[in-house]
C-alpha positions in Angstrom: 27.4 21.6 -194.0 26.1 17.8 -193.8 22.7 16.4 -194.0 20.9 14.1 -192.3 18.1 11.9 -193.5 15.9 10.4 -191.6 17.3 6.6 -191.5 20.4 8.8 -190.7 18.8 10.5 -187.7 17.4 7.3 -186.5 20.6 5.1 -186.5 22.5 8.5 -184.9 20.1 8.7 -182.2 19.1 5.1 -181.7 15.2 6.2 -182.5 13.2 4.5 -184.7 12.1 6.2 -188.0 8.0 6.5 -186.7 8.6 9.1 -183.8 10.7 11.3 -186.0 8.4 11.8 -188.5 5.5 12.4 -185.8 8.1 15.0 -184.9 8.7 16.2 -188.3 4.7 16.5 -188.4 4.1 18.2 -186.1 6.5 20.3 -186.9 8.6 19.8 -183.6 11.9 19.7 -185.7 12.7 23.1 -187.2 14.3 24.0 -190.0 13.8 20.7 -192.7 14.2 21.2 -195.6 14.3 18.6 -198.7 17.0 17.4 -200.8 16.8 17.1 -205.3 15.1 13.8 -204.5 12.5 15.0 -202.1 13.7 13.7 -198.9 13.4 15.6 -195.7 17.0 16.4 -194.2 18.6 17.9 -191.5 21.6 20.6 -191.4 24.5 20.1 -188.6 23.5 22.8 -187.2 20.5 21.9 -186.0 22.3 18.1 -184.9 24.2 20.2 -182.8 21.8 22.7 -180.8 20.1 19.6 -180.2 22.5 17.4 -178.4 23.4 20.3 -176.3 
């Protein structure tokens, strides 16, 4: 399974970085958790129930 950053989420979806972590915040996105360095990431699954 892949995982997405946040610059990664933001060049995939053409978004800028800001409104995905409001979402992250506010806990709109589900299911982040953070890599060895600490970075929030995303799974594929979630990618995909998403663009659906």
């Amino acid at each position: 399974m892949n995982k997405y950053t946040r610059k990664d989420l933001s060049e995939l979806f053409n978004i800028g970085k800001e409104p995905l972590r409001y979402y992250e915040n506010r806990y709109l996105l589900p299911n982040i958790t953070r890599n060895e360095s600490g970075y929030r990431v995303h799974s594929d699954y979630y990618l995909y129930s998403e663009k659906d």
